[in-house]
N, C-alpha and C positions, 0 to 999 in steps of 0.2 A: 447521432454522434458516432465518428469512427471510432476504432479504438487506440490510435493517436492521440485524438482527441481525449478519448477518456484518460488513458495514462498521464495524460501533461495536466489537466484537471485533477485528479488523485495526487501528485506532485505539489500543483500548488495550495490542495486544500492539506495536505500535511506540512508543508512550511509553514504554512498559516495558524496550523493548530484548528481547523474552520470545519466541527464535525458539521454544522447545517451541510455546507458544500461538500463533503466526503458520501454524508447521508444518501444527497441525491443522485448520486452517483449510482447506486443500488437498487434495485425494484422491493416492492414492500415487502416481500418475503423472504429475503435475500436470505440468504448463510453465508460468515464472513469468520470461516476458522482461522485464527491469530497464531493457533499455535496447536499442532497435531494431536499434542495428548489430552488437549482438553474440547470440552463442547463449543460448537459455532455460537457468537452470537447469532441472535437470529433477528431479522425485520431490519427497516431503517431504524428504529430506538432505540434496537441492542447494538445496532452499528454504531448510533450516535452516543451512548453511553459506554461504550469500551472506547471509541476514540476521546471520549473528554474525560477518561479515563489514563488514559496512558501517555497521553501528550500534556498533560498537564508538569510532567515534571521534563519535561525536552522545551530547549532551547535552543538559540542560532544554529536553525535546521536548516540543510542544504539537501535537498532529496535529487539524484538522478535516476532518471528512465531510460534503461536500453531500449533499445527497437522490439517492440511485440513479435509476434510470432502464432502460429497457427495452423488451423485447421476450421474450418465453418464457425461454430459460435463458441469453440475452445481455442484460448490463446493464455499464454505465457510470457512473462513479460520481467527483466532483470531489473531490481533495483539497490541503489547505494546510497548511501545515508551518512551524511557527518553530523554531531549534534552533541551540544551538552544534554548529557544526562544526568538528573539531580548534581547539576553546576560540575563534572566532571566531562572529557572528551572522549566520546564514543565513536564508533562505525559499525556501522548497520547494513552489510551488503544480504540481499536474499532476492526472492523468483515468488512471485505471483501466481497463481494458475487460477485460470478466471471462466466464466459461462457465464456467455451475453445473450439476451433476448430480442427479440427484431428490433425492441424500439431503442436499441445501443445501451440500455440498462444493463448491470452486472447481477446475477442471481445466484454468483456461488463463487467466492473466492477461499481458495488455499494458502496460505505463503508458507516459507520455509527463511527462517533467517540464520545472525549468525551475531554474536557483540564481538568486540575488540576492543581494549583500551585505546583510545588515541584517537589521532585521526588519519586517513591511509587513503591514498587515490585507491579506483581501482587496477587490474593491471591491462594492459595493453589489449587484450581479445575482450575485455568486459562487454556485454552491453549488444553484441553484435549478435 
């Protein structure tokens, strides 16, 4: 899997709310830090239980993927998010920073986000 591929995969298994398909996305030891100050989940089961964690309260989720970006098996990848949140309108824009292993599995993801009331394109350079 490139990692086009995986981004637009990671996309549809968050619309979907579909930790199995996010799971595998990951190698079994993965770290998948959600959020800087706190510890990474770790493995596919702490992946699959903080996403069926936190998508349980997001609704008519609209995720976009900019164009990846890189260097050998580090890449970075923009993302944006419209969604109810607990039945309210949010946006979710933030950046991925990822480590791939030969067999196109992810074994270390970063992000960085950001909320917003409402819902908001992003602006004109997003994504690129």
């Amino acid at each position: 899997m490139n990692i086009d591929e995986w981004a637009e995969s990671y996309r549809l298994a968050w619309e979907r709310a579909d930790d199995e398909s996010v799971a595998d996305l990951f190698t079994e030891n993965a770290t998948y830090r959600s959020n800087i100050f706190e510890d990474p989940h770790v493995g596919r089961e702490g992946i699959r239980a903080y996403w069926r964690q936190v998508t349980e309260t997001q609704s008519d989720i609209s995720v976009r993927m900019g164009r990846p970006f890189g260097e050998g098996s580090r890449v970075a990848v923009e993302f944006w998010t419209t969604m109810d949140n607990d039945g309210e309108p949010v946006t979710l824009p933030g950046c991925l920073l990822l480590e791939f292993e030969p067999d196109g599995r992810c074994s270390s993801l970063r992000e960085y986000w950001q909320f917003a009331d409402g819902r908001h394109e992003p602006p004109t350079e997003w994504g690129t």
